[in-house]
C-alpha positions as CSV (number, residue, x, y, z in Angstrom):
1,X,124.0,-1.8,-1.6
2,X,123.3,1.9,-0.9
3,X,124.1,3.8,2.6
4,X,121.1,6.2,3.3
5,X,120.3,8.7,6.5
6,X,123.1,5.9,8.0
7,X,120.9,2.9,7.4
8,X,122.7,0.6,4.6
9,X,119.8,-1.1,2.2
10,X,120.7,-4.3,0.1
11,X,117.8,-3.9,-2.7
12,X,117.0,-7.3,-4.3
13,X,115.4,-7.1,-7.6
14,X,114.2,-10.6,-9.7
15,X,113.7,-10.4,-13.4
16,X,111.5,-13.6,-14.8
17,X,109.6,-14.9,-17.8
18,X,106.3,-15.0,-17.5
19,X,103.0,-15.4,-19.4
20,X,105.5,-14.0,-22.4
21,X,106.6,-11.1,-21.3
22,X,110.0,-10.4,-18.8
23,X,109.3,-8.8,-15.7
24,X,111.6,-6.9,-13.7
25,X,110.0,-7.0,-9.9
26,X,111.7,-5.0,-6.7
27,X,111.4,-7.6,-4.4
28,X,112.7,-6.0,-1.3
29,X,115.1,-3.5,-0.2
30,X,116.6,-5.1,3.2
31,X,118.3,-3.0,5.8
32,X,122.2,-3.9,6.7
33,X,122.5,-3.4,10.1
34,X,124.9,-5.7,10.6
35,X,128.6,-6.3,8.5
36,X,127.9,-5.6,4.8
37,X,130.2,-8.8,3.8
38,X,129.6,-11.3,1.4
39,X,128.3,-13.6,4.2
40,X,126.1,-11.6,5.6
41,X,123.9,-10.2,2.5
42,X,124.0,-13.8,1.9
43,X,122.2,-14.7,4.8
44,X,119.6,-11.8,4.3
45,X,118.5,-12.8,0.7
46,X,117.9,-16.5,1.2
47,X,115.3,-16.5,3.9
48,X,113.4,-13.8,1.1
49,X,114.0,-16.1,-1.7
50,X,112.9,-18.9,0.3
51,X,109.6,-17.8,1.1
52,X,109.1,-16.4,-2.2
53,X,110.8,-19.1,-4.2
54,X,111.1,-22.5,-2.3
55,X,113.0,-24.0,-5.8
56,X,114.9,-20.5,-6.3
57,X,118.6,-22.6,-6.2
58,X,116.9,-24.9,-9.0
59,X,115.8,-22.3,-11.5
60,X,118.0,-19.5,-10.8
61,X,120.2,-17.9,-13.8
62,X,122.5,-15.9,-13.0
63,X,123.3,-12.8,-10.9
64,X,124.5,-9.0,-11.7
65,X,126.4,-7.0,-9.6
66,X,128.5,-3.9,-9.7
67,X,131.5,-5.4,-9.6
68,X,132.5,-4.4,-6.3
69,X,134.6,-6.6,-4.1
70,X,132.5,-7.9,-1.8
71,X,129.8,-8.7,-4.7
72,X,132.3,-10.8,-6.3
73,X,135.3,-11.7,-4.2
74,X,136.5,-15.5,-5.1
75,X,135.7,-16.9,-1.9
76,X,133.6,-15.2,0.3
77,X,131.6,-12.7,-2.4
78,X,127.8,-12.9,-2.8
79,X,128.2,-14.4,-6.6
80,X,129.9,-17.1,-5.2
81,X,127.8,-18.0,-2.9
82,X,125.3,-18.1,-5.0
83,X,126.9,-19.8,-7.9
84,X,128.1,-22.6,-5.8
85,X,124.0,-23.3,-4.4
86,X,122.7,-23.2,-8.2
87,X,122.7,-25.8,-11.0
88,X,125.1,-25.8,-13.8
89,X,125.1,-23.2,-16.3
90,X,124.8,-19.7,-13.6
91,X,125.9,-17.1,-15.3
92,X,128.0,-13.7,-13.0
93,X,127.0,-10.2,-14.7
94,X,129.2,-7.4,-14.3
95,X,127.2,-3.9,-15.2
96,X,128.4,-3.1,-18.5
97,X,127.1,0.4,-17.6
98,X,128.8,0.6,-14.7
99,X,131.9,-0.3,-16.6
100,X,131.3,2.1,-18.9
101,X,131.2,4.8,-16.3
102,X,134.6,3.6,-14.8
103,X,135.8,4.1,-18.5
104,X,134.1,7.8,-19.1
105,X,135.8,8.2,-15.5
106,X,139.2,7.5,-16.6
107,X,139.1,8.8,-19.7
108,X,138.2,12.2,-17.6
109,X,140.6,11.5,-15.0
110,X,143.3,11.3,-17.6
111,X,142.6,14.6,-20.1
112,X,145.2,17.0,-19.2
113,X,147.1,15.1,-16.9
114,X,144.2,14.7,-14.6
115,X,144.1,19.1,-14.5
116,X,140.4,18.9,-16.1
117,X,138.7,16.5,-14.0
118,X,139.9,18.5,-10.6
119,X,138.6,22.0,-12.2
120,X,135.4,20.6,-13.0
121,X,135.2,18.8,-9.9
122,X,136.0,21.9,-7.9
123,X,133.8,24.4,-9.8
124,X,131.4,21.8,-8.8
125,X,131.9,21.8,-5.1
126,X,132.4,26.1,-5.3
127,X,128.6,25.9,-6.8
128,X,127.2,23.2,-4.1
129,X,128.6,25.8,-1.1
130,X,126.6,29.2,-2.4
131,X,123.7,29.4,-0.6
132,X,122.4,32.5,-2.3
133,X,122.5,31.1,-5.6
134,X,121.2,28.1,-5.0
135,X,118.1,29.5,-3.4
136,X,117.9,31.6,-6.5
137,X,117.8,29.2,-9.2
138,X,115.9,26.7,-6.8
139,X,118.4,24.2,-8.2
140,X,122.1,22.5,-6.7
141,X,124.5,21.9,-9.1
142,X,124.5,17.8,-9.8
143,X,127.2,15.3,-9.6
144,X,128.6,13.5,-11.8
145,X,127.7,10.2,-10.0
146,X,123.9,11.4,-10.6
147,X,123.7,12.1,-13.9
148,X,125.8,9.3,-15.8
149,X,128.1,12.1,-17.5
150,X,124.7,13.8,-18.6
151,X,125.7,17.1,-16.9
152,X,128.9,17.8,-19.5
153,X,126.4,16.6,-22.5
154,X,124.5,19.4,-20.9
155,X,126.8,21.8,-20.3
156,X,127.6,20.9,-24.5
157,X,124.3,21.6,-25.5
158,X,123.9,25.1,-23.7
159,X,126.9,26.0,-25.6
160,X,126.5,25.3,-28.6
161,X,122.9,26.8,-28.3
162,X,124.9,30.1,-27.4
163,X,127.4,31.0,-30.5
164,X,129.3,33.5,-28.8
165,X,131.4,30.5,-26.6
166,X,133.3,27.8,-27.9
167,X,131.5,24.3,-28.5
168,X,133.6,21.6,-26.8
169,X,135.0,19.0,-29.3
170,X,134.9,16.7,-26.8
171,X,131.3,15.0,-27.2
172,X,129.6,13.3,-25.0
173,X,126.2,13.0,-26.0
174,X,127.0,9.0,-27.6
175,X,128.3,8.1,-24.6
176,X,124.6,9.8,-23.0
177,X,122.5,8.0,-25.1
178,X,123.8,4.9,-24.9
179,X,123.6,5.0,-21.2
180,X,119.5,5.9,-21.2
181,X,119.1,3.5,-23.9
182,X,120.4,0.5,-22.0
183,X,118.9,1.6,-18.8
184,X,115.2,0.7,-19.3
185,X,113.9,-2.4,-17.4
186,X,113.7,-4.8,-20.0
187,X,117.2,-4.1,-21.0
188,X,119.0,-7.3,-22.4
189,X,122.8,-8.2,-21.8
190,X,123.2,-8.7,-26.0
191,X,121.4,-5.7,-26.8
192,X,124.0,-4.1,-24.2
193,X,126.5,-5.4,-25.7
194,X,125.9,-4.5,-29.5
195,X,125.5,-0.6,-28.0
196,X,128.8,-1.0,-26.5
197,X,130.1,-2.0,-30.1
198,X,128.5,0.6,-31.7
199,X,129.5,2.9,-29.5
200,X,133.0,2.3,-30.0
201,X,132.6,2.5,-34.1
202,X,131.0,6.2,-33.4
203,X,133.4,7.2,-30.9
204,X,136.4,5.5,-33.9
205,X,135.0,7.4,-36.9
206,X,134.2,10.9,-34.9
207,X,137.4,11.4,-33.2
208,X,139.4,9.1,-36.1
209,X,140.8,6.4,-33.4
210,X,141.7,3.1,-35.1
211,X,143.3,-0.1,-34.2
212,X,146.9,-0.9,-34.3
213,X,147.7,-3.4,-37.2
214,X,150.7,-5.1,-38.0
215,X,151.8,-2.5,-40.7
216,X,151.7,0.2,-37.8
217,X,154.3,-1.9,-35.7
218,X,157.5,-0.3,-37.4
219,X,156.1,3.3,-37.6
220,X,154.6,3.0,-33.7
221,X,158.2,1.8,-32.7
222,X,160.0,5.1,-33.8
223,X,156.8,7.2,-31.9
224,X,156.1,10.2,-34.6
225,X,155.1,13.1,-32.9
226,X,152.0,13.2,-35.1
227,X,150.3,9.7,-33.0
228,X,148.9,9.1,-30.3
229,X,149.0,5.3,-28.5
230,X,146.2,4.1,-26.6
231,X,147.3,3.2,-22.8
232,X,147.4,-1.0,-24.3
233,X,149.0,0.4,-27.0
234,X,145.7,-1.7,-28.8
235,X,144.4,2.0,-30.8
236,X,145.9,5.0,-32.4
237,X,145.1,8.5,-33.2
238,X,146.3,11.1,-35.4
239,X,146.6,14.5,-33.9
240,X,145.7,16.6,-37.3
241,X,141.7,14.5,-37.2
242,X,141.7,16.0,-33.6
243,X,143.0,19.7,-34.7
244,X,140.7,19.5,-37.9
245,X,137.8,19.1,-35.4
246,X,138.6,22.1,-33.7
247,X,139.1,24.1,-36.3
248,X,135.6,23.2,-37.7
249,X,134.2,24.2,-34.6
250,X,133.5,27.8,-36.2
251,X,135.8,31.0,-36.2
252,X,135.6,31.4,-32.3
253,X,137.0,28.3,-31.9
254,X,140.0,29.4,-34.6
255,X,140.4,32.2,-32.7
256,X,141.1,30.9,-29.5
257,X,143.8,28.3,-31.4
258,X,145.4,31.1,-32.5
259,X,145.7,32.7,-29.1
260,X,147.0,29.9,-27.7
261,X,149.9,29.7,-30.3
262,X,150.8,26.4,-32.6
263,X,152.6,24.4,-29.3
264,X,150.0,24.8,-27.0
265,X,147.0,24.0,-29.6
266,X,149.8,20.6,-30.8
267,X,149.6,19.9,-27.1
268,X,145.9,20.2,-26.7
269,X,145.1,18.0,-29.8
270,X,148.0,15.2,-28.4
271,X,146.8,14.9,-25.4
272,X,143.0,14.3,-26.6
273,X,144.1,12.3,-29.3
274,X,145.4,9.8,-26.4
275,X,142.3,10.4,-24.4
276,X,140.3,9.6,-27.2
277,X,142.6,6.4,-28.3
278,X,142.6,5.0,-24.3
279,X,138.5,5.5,-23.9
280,X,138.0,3.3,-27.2
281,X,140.2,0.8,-25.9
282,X,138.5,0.9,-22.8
283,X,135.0,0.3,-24.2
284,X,136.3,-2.6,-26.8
285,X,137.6,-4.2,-23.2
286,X,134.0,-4.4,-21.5
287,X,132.7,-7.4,-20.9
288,X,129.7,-8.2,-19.1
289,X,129.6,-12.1,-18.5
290,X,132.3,-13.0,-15.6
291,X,133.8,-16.2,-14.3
292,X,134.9,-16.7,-10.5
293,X,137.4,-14.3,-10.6
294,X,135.3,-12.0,-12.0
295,X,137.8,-11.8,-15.0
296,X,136.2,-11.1,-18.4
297,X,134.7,-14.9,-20.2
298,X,135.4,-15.0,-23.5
299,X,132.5,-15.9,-26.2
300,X,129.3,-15.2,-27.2
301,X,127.0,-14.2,-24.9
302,X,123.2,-16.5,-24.6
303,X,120.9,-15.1,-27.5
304,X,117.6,-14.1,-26.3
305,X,116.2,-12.5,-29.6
306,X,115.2,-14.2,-33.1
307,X,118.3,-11.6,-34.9
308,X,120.6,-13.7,-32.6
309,X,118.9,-17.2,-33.0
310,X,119.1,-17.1,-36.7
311,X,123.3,-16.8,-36.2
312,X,123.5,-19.6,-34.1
313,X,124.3,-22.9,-35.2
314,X,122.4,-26.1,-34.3
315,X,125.3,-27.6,-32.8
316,X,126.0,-24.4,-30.6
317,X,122.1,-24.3,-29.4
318,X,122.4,-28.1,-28.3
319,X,125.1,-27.5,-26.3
320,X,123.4,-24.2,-24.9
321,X,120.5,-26.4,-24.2
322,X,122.3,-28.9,-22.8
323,X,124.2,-26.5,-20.4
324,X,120.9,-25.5,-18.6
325,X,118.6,-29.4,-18.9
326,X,119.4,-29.7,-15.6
327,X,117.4,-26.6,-14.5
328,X,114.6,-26.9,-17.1
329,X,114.2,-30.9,-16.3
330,X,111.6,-30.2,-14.0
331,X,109.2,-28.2,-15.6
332,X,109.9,-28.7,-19.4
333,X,109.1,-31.9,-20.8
334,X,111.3,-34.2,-23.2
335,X,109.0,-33.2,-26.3
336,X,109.5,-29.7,-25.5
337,X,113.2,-29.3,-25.2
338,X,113.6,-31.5,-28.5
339,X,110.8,-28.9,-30.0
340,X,113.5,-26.3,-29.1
341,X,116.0,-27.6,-31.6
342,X,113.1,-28.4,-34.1
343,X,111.9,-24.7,-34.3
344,X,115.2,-22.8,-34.5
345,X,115.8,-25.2,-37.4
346,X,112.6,-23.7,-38.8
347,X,112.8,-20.2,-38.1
348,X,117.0,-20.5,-39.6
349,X,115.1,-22.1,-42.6
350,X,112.2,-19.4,-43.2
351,X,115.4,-16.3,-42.5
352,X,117.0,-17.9,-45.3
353,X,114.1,-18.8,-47.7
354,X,111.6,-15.8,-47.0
355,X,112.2,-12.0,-48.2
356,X,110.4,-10.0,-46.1
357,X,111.0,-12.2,-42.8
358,X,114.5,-11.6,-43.4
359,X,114.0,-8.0,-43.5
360,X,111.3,-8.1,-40.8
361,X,114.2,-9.6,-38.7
362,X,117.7,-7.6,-40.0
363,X,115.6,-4.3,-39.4
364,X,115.6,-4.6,-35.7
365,X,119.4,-4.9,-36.0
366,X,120.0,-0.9,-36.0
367,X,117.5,-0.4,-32.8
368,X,117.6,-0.9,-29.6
369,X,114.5,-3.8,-29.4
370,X,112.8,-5.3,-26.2
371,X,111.8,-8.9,-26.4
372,X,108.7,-8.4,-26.7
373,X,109.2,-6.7,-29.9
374,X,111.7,-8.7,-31.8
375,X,109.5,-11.6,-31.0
376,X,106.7,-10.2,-32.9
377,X,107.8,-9.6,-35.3
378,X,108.6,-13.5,-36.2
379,X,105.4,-14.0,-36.3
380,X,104.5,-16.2,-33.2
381,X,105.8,-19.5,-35.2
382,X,107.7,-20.1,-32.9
383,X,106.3,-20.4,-29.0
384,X,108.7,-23.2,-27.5
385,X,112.1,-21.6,-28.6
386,X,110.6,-18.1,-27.1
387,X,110.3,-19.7,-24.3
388,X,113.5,-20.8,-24.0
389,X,115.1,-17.5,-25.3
390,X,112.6,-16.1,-22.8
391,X,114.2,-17.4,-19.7
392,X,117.9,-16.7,-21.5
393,X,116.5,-13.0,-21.4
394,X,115.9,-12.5,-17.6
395,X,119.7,-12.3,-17.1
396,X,119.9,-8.6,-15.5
397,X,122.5,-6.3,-18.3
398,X,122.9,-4.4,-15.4
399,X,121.9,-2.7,-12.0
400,X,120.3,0.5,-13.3
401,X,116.9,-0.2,-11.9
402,X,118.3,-1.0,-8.7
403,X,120.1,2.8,-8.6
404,X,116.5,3.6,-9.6
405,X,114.7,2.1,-6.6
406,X,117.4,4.1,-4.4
407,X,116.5,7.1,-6.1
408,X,112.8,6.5,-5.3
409,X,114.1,5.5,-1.5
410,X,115.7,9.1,-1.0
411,X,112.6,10.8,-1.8
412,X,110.1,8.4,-0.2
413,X,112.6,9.1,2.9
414,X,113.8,12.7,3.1
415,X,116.0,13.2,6.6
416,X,112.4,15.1,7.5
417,X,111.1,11.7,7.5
418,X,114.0,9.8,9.1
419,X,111.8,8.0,11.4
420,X,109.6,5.8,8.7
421,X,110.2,2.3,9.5
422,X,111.6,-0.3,7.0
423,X,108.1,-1.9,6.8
424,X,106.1,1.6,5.4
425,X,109.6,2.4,3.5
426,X,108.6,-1.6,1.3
427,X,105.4,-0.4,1.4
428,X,106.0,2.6,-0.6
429,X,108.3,1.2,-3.0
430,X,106.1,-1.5,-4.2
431,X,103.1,0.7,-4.3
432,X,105.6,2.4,-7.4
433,X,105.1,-0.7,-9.2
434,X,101.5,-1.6,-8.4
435,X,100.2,-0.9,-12.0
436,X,102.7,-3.6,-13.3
437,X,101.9,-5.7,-10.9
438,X,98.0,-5.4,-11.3
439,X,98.5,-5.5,-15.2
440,X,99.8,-9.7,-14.7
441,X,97.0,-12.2,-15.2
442,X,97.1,-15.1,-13.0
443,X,93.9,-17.7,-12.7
444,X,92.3,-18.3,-9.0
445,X,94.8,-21.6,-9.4
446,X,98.0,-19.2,-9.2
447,X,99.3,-20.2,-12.8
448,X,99.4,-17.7,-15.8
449,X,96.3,-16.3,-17.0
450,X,97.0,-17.5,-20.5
451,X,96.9,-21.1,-20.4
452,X,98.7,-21.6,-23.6
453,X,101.9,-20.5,-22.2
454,X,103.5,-21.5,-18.6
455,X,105.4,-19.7,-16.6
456,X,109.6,-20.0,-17.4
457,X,111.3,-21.5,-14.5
458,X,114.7,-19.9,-15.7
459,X,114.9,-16.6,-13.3
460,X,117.6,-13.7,-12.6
């Protein structure tokens, strides 16, 4: 939900399985005039997915939302209502990104007792209000909701391209790259999920942040002046790894430490030692999967990729399979859902008994893969389980692409165009996606070009 030129838009995007390959569709971006409650973006998205979908509650998988309260409220919120009209099995997606952001905006919020966040914000605003400069560099200073934290990556960069001004220990280009990796359309909730972890391990060996164990209990309890304690008290850090990275910094960097005097620079390192210690905490805590109170779910999250299938154990497949029979009874047959069990069994026993399969597998690991990719590279042996993983895969990891179709919105709509109607406004936005679109093969009879494969009825 985005408010635009005072017209509120509800965009509605469907990811599904089909002909082997996971499409992510903008189906329609709907304007609110009405309330913008639970209820009533209800109401607008079921006559769409009516028409466009007359089985939608049957094969539907799950829905992602930003987390806000009228996307997931217990009673009244949009997930609700649409986990209590689908089968058994409907998975609630919280944007992992969008959690990540909260966390990058706490972490921020907190450095320097909240002092840095208001100067950057306000040098910000003083750039946004001069008119002469702007027109000059034909540019306006960006926000920070714009740019996923890419501006202070940016700002990093130009510094440390210019030796003469310090280079900012505080790095943000992990936290950069992990967003614009995860933000592609065929983005999967696991693969988000293994960058979160990773991020967390970089973020832990950089800024030397590690977890609390039982032999710190004693030495937390009398508080040494040398730690710093996570907000959970679930992380530490030591304030000399944080005053070694200044140092190393380079001699400009030493100089200003100097300047500053030994309190002020023990200060500086403390209070970024607990930034540091908090923001790892806070990324270990994200979650993406949800129940009805949109409280984190604990376990494993549905494997979509052959990596992930070769972990799983038979007995935690059948009762994966057995979770969603309802919604696949219709258009899977009993042969093919037992073939589902029958091929994972074979593609377990070929990771264990073949080299180079192993390694064909294990070397996706340390890459963010689409499905597509991961999938070749088991070498098409197994059609019915891709299937299956293939529907598993349409779950949305998060609402980037829908922040992307609002982006294309405000320049298909400048205010000098304030009068183009809803109807040219759709017309415009799908024309964006006509090459994928025109790219799908479907026979004269409406079903997949390829008639070796059908399409998935298992739909986000």
């Amino acid at each position: 939900m985005s408010t635009y030129l005072s017209i509120s838009y509800l965009d509605v995007r469907i990811r599904v399985y089909y002909n082997e390959i996971i499409l992510n569709l903008h189906l329609l971006a709907i304007p609110m005039h009405e309330g913008h409650t639970g209820e009533a973006m209800f109401d607008a998205v079921v006559p769409v997915l009516d028409v466009r979908c007359p089985n939608w509650r049957d094969v539907m998988l799950g829905i992602t939302t930003d987390g806000e309260r009228k996307m997931t409220g217990v009673n009244k919120g949009l997930a609700t209502r649409f986990q209590k009209v689908c089968r058994s099995g409907f998975m609630r997606v919280w944007c992992g990104l969008h959690q990540l952001d909260l966390a990058l905006q706490n972490t921020f919020k907190a450095a320097m007792k909240g002092r840095f966040f208001g100067y950057m914000t306000q040098t910000i605003a003083y750039l946004r209000r001069q008119g002469t400069l702007i027109r000059q560099m034909d540019t306006t200073a960006p926000l920070f909701q714009d740019t996923r934290w890419e501006l202070i990556a940016t700002v990093q960069y130009l510094v440390y391209e210019t030796p003469s001004n310090i280079d900012s220990t505080f790095r943000c280009q992990n936290t950069v790259i992990t967003f614009r990796s995860l933000e592609g359309t065929t983005a999967l909730v696991t693969e988000q999920m293994a960058q979160m972890k990773k991020l967390s391990s970089d973020i832990q060996i950089m800024f030397g942040v590690r977890a609390v164990g039982d032999e710190d209990n004693s030495e937390l309890d009398n508080r040494p002046t040398t730690l710093s304690l996570a907000e959970n008290n679930a992380m530490v850090c030591d304030h000399a790894k944080i005053l070694d990275l200044l140092q190393d910094n380079g001699s400009f960097a030493i100089k200003i430490l100097d300047t500053i005097g030994t309190d002020a620079a023990t200060l500086l390192a403390s209070d970024l030692a607990s930034v540091m210690a908090t923001f790892v905490e806070r990324v270990n805590s994200i979650e993406p999967k949800r129940n009805e109170k949109n409280e984190p779910v604990e376990g494993e999250l549905p494997p979509s990729l052959p990596r992930e299938f070769v972990k799983l154990q038979g007995r935690d497949l059948s009762a994966l399979i057995l979770k969603h029979r309802d919604r696949m009874a219709p258009h899977w047959t009993g042969e093919q859902i037992d073939a589902i069990e029958q091929e994972h069994s074979a593609l377990c026993d070929q990771y264990r008994r073949h080299e180079q399969f192993r390694r064909s597998i294990d070397n996706d690991i340390e890459k963010v893969c689409t499905f597509e990719d991961a999938w070749n590279n088991a070498d098409g042996k197994s059609p019915i389980l891709k299937r299956f993983a293939g529907g598993l895969a349409t779950t949305f990891p998060g609402t980037s692409t829908v922040e992307s179709d609002f982006s294309i919105l405000k320049w298909e709509k400048p205010p000098s165009k304030s009068r183009l109607t809803s109807f040219s406004l759709e017309g415009l936005l799908h024309a964006k996606q006509f090459a994928l679109l025109n790219s799908i093969k479907v026979s004269s009879d409406g079903k997949p070009g390829d008639t070796s494969t059908t399409n998935d009825p298992l739909i986000s």
